[in-house]
C-alpha positions, 0 to 999 in steps of 0.5 A: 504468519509474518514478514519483514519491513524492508523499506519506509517511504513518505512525500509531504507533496503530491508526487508519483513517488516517495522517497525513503526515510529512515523511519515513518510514524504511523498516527491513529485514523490519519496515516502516515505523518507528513505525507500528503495522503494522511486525513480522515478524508479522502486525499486522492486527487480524483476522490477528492473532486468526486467527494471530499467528504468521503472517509479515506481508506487509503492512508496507507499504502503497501507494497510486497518487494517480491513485485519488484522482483517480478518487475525486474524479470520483465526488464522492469527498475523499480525501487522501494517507494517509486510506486507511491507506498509507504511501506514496503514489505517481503515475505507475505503475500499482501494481495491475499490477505482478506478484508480487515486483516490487522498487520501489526508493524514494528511494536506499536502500530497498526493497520487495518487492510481496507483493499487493493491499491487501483493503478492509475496511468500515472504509472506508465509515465513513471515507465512506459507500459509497466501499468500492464505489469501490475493490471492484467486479467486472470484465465477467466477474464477477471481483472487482476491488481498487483500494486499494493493494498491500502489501510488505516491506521488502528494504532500509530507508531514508528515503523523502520525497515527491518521491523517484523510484520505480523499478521492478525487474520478477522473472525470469518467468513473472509471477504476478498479485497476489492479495490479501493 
């Protein structure tokens, strides 16, 4: 299984979005260089007032380009890195990938899927009513996240759009993503 890095995108300053770079480098337990989220510990503004001590699980975030895609269809612009993710990929469907699932990136680097990427209402003050594109609720009631994963960095590297993306499922019983 695999799919294609279509666009990398990193902010040194704490901000809604990214802008896309030509190339990121992944750093091994820390994330993406520079950016404000890379640490051992939790970055997230609202974690780090609940615990800053707290291992970060979300040094890198992902985001399938097919959402933009379905984003458009419902009168949605919405650009590589304008949700906040550091990668953007096409052709695996992240949201299904369980647990600990290992995305090898370009020819080096590696990350550990952790879970799904929680939405927050900074997302409808990027464009109103979109955080109701990316949460929802399936036909039994179950709350449904769209906007990307998270994970760790196993092994760093540089990543570019273009670069393939292979997938290196865990040994099972597979645990479905939660949010993290």
């Amino acid at each position: 299984m695999g799919g294609t890095v279509t666009a990398v995108s990193s902010n040194g300053e704490y901000s809604f979005t990214k802008p896309n770079r030509e190339s990121v480098t992944l750093l091994t337990g820390l994330g993406v260089e520079g950016d404000v989220h890379a640490g051992t510990t939790v970055k997230h503004r609202s974690r780090v007032a609940q615990d800053p001590t707290r291992p970060n699980l979300r040094q890198v975030h992902l985001i399938h380009g097919e959402l933009f895609d379905e984003l458009r269809r419902e009168g949605f612009t919405v650009q590589p890195g304008e949700l906040g993710e550091n990668i953007t990929t096409r052709g695996i469907d992240l949201l299904g990938l369980p647990e600990g699932t290992l995305l090898h990136l370009g020819g080096e680097a590696v990350v550990e899927v952790t879970g799904l990427r929680n939405p927050c209402l900074q997302i409808d003050a990027f464009q109103d009513g979109l955080l109701k594109q990316v949460v929802g609720r399936d036909a039994e009631g179950n709350i449904v996240r769209k906007a990307g994963i998270m994970g760790v960095v196993k092994a760093g590297g540089v990543v570019r759009p273009g670069d393939r993306l292979e997938i290196v499922l865990p040994a099972g019983p597979h645990r479905p993503l939660e949010r993290v």
